[in-house]
C-alpha positions in Angstrom: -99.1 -9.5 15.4 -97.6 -13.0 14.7 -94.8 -14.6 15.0 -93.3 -16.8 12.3 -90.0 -17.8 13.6 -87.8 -14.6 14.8 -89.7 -12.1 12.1 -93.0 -10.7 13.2 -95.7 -10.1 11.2 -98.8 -8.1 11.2 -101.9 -9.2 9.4 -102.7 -6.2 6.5 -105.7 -5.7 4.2 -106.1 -4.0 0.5 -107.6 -3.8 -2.0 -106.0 -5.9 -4.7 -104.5 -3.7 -7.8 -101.1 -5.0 -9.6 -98.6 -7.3 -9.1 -94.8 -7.8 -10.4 -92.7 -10.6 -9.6 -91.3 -8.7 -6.8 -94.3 -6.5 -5.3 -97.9 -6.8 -5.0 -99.5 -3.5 -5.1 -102.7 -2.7 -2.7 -104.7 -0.1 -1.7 -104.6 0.2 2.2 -107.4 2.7 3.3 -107.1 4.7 0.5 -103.0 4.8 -0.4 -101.6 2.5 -3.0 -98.3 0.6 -1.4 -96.1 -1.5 -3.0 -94.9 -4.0 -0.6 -92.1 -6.2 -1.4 -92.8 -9.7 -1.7 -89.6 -11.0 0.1 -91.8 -8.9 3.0 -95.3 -10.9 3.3 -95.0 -14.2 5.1 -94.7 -17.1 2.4 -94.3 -14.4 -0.9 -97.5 -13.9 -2.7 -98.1 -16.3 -5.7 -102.5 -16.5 -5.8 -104.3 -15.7 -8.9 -105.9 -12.4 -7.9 -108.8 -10.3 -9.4 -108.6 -6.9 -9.8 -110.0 -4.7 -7.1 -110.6 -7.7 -5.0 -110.0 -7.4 -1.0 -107.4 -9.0 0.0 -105.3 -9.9 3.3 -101.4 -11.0 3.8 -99.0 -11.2 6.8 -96.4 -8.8 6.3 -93.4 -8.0 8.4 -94.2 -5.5 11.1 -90.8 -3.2 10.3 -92.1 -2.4 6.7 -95.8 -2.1 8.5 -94.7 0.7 10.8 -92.5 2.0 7.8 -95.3 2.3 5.4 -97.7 3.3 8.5 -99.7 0.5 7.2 -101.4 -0.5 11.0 -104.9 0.3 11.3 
């Protein structure tokens, strides 16, 4: 977990699959999540290839919501 002012975050990797201009959609160990955007540390804005793996700081509330820890 990290800290980035009062909001923590925990560090969560996918594999990369769609993106809107709200959500980035990964795979996390086998589940496709759409996580908000307004929830990963600094939004989400890089180019990213299809299936590639990926990793983002999201904030640990919608972690332990989605059961995203591994």
């Amino acid at each position: 977990m990290r800290g980035k002012g009062e909001q923590l975050y925990t560090e969560v990797e996918g594999v990369y699959k769609a993106q809107t201009d709200k959500a980035l959609l990964l795979n996390v160990r086998g589940r496709n999540v759409w996580i908000p955007k307004s929830q990963i540390h600094g939004g989400y804005t890089a180019q990213t290839d299809l299936d590639e793996v990926i990793r983002v700081d999201v904030a640990d509330w919608f972690v332990n919501k989605e059961n995203l820890e591994e």
